[in-house]
C-alpha positions, -999 to +999 in steps of 0.1 A: -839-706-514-810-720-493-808-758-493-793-752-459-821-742-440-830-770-419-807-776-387-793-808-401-783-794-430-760-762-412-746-792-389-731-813-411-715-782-429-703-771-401-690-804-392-661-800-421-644-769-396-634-791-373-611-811-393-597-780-410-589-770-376-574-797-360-547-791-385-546-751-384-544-762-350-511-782-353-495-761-375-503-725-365-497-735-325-469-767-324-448-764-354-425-739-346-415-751-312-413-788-328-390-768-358-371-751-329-370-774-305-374-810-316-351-807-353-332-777-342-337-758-370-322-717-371-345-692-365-328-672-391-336-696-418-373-697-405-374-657-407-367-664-447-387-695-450-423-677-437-423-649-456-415-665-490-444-692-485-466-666-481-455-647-511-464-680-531-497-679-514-506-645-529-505-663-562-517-697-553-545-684-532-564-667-553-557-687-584-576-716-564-605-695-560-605-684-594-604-723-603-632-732-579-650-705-591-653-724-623-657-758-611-689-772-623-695-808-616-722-834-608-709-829-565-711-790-572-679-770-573-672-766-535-675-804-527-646-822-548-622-794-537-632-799-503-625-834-502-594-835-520-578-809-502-583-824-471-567-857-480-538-842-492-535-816-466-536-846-438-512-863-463-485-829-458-495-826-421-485-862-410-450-859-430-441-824-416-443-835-380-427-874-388-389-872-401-389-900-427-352-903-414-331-870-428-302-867-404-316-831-385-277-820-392-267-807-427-288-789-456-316-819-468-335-812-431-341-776-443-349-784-481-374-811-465-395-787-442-392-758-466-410-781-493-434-793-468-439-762-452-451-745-483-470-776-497-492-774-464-504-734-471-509-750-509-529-777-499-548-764-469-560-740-496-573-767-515-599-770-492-600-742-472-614-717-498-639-736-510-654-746-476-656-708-466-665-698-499-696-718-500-714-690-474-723-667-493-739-687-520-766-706-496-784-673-489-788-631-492-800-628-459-770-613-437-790-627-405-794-664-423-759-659-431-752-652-395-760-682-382-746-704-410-712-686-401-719-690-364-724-726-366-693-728-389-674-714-365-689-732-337-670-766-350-639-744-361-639-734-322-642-773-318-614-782-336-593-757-320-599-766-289-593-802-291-557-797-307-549-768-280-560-783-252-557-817-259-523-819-276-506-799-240-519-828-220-514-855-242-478-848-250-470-848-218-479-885-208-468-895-244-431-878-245-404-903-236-377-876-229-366-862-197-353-832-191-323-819-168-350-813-141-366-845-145-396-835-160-410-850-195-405-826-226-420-826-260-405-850-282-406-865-317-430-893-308-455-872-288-457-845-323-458-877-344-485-890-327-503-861-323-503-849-359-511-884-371-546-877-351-551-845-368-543-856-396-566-886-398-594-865-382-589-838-410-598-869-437-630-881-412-646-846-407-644-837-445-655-863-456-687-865-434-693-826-446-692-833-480-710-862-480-738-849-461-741-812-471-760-802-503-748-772-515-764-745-540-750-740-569-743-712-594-743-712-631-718-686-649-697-680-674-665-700-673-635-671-670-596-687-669-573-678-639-555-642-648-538-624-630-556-597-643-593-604-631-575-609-596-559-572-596-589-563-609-608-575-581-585-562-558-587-528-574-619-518-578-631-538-541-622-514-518-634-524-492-620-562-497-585-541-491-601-528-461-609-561-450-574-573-457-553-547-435-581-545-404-588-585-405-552-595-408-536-574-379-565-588-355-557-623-364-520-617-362-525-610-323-546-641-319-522-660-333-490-643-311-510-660-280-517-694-295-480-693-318-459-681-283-484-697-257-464-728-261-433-710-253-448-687-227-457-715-203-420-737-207-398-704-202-415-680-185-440-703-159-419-730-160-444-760-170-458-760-209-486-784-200-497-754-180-510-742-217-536-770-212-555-751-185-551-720-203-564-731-233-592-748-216-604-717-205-600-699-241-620-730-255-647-713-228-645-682-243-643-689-278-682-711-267-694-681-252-682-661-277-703-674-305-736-664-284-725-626-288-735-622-318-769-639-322-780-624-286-762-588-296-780-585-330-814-582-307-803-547-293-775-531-319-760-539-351-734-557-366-709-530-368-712-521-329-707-559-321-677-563-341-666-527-323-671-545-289-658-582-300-620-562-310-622-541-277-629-570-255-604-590-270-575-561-261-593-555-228-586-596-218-552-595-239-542-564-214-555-582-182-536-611-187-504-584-185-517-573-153-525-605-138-487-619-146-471-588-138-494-568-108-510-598-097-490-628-103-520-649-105-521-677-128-560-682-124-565-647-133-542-652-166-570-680-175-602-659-169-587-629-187-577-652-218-613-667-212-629-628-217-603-623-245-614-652-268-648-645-266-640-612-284-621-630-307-646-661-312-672-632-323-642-612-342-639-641-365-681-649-370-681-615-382-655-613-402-668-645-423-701-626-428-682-591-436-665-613-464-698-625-477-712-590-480-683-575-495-691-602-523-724-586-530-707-550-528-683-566-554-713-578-576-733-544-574-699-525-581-679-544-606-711-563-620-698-595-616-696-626-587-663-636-572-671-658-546-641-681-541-616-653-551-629-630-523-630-657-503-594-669-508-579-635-495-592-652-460-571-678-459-544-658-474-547-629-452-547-659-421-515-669-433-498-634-437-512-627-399-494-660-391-464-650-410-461-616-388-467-634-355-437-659-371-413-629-381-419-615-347-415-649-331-383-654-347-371-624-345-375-626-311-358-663-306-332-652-331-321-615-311-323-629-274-302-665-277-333-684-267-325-723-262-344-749-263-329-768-237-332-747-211-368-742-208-374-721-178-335-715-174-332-696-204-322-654-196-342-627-187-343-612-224-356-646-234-381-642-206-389-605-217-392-612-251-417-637-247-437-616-220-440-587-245-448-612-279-477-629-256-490-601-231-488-568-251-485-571-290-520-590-290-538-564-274-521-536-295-527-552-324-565-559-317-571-519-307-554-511-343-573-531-362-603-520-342-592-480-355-587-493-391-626-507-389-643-477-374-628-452-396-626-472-432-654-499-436-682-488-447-704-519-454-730-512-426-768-497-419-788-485-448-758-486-476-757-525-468-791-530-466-798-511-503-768-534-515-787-568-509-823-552-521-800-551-555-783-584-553-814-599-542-833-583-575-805-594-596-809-635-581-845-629-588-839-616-625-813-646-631-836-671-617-869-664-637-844-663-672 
């Protein structure tokens, strides 16, 4: 029986996402333009940088998980990680956005932000994993599950939002720099600030979770971290490597429009607190978003919602193309965005309850639990769709001369470049991930439902030994 059943209890666990998103917020949406714009760092050295943290992540991720896994202490063995995660995540956050005082001219900058840069993925997985990895374990029902997810995500939304709508505005009255035109630009006190928020509100919201939230516990056999059990996993889940490939190209084009928003709105419209509006109106989205699937799973399934979530997100991803380009409309930009995120609110609902059933397919096939190593691929598959947004990103900044200090004066490749990273790569990216789901996962209807009548027997079995 869950120990999350009563309304309080799914509250203040989902209370935790919003501090873990107030700094996925600051560093998935602000840090490359502060890297690119604020210490002048070269694209070409971010295009190595990104792809070699997350090539440390494939190890540290799932060693954490395999670690939390066998964590048993008198808080549970979510709880402690939680909590120290978050403290020394805020601790990485707030130094990666506040130079200590390293000139921004010669090699210590770069050695700096390289360290920090990896030691945020490192210690946002601290905390990460085990938060999301605590789902599956409060319940077998996939529609109690549901709503635990839903609620999670709610806050996530929540966190989001406040960082990507609040930081626009803020910045904006809290920059001290002028630009040629006379208008205020993002400086180093107005990311400073900022991040110092996030970062305390990471801390606050963790804290409150943890302390609050009683979690259910599960007794097993203590295995060490190999990578063995991990290839093992990875091997014989198949439909965790589904998972990966579909789940990661969809979150790679939501993150091209919150990772080049930022850049969108200075070059191409001329006014980046303009990304406040917009945001607003994908904080709408993402709200409405999370009623899809409790009001959808009245008519049709799970599968078909997901199906619609991934083709509404590319249907408001290509509107926003035509409003810019056919209709030159910046309120119609904002509603499109608003119909895109609701897809992609209910993309990622779903996915967190497609992760907790592909643990039970894992236990019925491989005979054994791996809760916080299946779980870990989610924050590392995150971070390699956040890595391919960065390589395009990059790529992009690196190939058409973009400067920083020309804002909207930058050239018409710049301009392009932008338009195609934000207007047409997220939709094509959502309708291949949506191909990749319909033809390859098969965790759905009656196959699903005879895999939790097993897991369920085998709780049952466990409990009464």
């Amino acid at each position: 029986m869950s120990k999350l059943q009563s309304l309080k209890g799914k509250l203040f666990y989902g209370v935790g996402a919003v501090g873990l998103d107030l700094s996925y917020g600051m560093f998935y949406s602000f840090l490359n333009k502060y890297l690119t714009d604020v210490l002048k760092l070269k694209a070409n050295f971010l295009l190595i940088l990104t792809p070699i943290a997350r090539i440390w992540d494939g190890v540290n991720d799932p060693m954490m998980g395999t670690i939390v896994d066998n964590t048993h202490t008198r808080m549970g063995k979510y709880r402690p990680w939680i909590l120290r995660g978050a403290i020394l995540n805020a601790v990485v956050l707030a130094l990666l956005f506040n130079n200590p005082g390293i000139p921004t001219v010669g090699v210590w900058i770069y050695v700096y932000i390289a360290v920090l840069y990896i030691g945020w993925g490192m210690t946002n997985t601290l905390a990460d994993i085990p938060y999301w990895s605590m789902v599956p374990s409060f319940t077998t029902d996939p529609k109690e599950r549901s709503l635990i997810a839903t609620v999670a995500r709610t806050f996530s939304g929540l966190g989001q939002g406040i960082i990507t709508i609040g930081a626009p505005l803020a910045m904006k009255y809290i920059s001290v720099t002028v630009s040629q035109d006379g208008s205020k630009v993002w400086d180093t006190r107005s990311f400073s600030i900022i991040s110092l928020i996030a970062a305390a509100g990471l801390v606050f919201f963790a804290a409150l979770s943890v302390a609050k939230t009683k979690e259910t516990v599960h007794t097993s056999a203590k295995e060490k971290f190999s990578f063995k059990k991990i290839l093992n996993i990875a091997k014989n889940n198949d439909q965790l490597r589904v998972f990966m490939l579909f789940a990661m190209i969809s979150n790679a084009g939501f993150y091209m429009i919150s990772g080049v928003g930022v850049y969108y709105f200075d070059v191409c419209a001329g006014d980046a607190s303009l990304q406040g509006m917009f945001n607003t109106f994908g904080a709408i989205g993402s709200i409405l978003g999370l009623a899809v699937i409790p009001v959808g799973l009245k008519f049709t399934t799970r599968r078909r919602i997901y199906q619609f979530s991934l083709a509404l997100a590319a249907f408001g991803f290509f509107g926003m193309l035509f409003s810019d380009k056919v209709l030159g409309s910046m309120f119609a930009l904002y509603i499109f965005n608003m119909l895109a995120q609701i897809g992609t609110a209910a993309m990622f609902v779903s996915q967190t309850v497609f992760l907790a059933d592909i643990v039970d397919y894992g236990e019925v096939k491989m005979g054994f639990r791996a809760e916080s190593v299946t779980f870990s691929m989610k924050g590392f598959l995150q971070k390699m769709a956040y890595t391919l947004q960065t390589v395009i990103l990059y790529s992009g900044i690196f190939l058409t001369g973009y400067d920083s200090d020309l804002h909207a004066g930058n050239s018409a490749a710049v301009k392009t470049s932008f338009d195609l990273m934000m207007l047409v790569i997220p939709a094509v990216f959502m309708l291949l991930s949506l191909l990749i789901f319909t033809l390859r996962f098969k965790l759905h209807g009656s196959y699903m439902d005879q895999i939790t009548a097993e897991v369920t027997r085998r709780r049952e079995e466990r409990e009464q030994s």
